[in-house]
ZAMARGU-4260 file (C-alpha; in steps of 0.2 Angstrom, whole numbers, plus 5000, padded with zeros to 4 digits):
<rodrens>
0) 4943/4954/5156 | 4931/4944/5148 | 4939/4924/5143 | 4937/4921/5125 | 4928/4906/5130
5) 4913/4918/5139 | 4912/4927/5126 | 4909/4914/5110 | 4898/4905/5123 | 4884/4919/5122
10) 4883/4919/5103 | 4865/4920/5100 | 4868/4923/5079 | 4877/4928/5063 | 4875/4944/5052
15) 4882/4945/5037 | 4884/4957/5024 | 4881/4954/5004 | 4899/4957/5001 | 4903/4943/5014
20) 4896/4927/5005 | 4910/4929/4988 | 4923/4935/4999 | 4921/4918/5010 | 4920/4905/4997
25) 4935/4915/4988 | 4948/4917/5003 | 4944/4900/5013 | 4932/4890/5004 | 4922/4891/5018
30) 4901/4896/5016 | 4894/4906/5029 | 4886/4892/5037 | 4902/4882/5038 | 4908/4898/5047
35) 4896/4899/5058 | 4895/4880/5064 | 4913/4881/5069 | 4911/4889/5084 | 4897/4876/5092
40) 4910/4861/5087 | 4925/4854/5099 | 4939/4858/5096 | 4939/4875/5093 | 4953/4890/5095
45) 4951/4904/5096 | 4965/4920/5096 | 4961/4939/5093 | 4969/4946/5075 | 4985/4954/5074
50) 4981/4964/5060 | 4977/4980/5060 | 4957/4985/5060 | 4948/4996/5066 | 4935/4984/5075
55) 4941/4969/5088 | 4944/4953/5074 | 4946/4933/5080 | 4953/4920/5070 | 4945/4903/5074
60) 4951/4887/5070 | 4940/4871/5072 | 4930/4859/5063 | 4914/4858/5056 | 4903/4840/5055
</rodrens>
């Protein structure tokens, strides 16, 4: 099984949907970009969602610079 650290270290990009930018700003008052740069920043944490979807979620907690 594949370490969440392999994993987010072989991001090569983000795709979002129109839908995405609105829902983002609304929820966590976070942009896009801000989402994107947290995962290239130390500290990060990372843990899969609990909740139930159908496709494999993360949460990520870090910071942004």
């Amino acid at each position: 099984m594949a370490t969440f650290e392999k994993i987010f270290k072989e991001i090569v990009s983000f795709e979002w949907d129109d839908g995405n930018d609105l829902k983002s700003w609304k929820k966590h008052l976070v942009t896009n970009l801000e989402a994107e740069q947290v995962f290239f920043q130390q500290p990060l944490l990372i843990t899969e969602s609990k909740d139930d979807f159908e496709e494999k979620r993360f949460l990520a907690l870090g910071v942004i610079l």
